[in-house]
C-alpha positions as CSV (number, residue, x, y, z in Angstrom):
1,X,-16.2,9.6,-50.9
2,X,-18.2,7.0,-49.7
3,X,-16.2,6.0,-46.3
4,X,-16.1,9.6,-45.7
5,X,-19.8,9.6,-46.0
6,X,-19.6,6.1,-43.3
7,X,-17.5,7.9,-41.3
8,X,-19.7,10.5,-40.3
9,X,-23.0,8.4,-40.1
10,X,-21.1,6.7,-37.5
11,X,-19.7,9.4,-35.6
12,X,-23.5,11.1,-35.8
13,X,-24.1,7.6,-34.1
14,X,-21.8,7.5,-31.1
15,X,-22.5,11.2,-30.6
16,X,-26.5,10.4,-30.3
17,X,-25.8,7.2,-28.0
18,X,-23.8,9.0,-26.1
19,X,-25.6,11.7,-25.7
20,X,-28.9,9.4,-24.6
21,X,-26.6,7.5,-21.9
22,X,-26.7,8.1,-18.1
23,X,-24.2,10.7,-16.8
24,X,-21.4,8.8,-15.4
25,X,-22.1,11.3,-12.0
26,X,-25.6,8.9,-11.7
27,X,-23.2,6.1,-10.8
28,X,-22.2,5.6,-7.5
29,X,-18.7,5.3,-7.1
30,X,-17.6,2.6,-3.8
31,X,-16.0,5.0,-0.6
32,X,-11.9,4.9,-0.7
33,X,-10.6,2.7,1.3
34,X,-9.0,4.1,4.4
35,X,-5.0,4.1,4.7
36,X,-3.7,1.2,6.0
37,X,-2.6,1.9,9.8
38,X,1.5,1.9,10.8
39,X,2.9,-1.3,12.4
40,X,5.7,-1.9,14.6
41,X,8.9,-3.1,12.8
42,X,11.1,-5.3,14.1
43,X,15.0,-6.5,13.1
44,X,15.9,-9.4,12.0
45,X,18.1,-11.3,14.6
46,X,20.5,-12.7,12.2
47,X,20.8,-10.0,9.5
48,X,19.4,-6.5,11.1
49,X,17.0,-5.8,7.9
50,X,13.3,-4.1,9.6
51,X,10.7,-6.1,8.5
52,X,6.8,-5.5,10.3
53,X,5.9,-7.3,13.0
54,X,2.6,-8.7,10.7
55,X,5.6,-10.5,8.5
56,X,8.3,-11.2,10.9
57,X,8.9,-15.2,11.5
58,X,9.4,-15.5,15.7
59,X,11.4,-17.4,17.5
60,X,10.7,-16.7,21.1
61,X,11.2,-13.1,21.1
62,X,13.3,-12.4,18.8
63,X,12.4,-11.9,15.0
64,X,13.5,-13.6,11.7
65,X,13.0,-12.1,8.0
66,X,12.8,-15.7,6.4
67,X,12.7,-19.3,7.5
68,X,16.7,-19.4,6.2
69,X,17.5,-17.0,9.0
70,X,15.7,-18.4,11.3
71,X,16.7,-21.9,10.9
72,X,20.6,-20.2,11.2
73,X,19.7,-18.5,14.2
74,X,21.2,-15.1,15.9
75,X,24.2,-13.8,13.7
């Protein structure tokens, strides 16, 4: 009887301190972050696999996936 007693002094406790807090509406929440703009891809010389230009390894003009393929060179 006793920790049913306990039990609802605390949940008459969270219910009043929650009840005294801020609205979670007062806070202001940060602006999304706009969507990432498109890039061009590119294919790898050696294998053919698109990867963006942002990631793509160049050689000249032409476009490598990893150092491995590059270092091996057009297929």
């Amino acid at each position: 009887m006793k920790y049913l007693v306990l039990l609802v002094v605390i949940a008459v406790a969270v219910g009043i301190w929650r009840s005294r807090r801020a609205p979670d509406a007062a806070v202001p929440k940060a602006p999304p972050t706009p969507p990432a703009l498109p890039q061009d891809m590119l294919a790898c010389a050696h294998c053919g696999v698109h990867i963006p230009q942002a990631e793509a390894l160049m050689l000249g003009s032409q476009a490598y996936c990893s150092a491995e393929h590059r270092r091996m060179g057009p297929a």
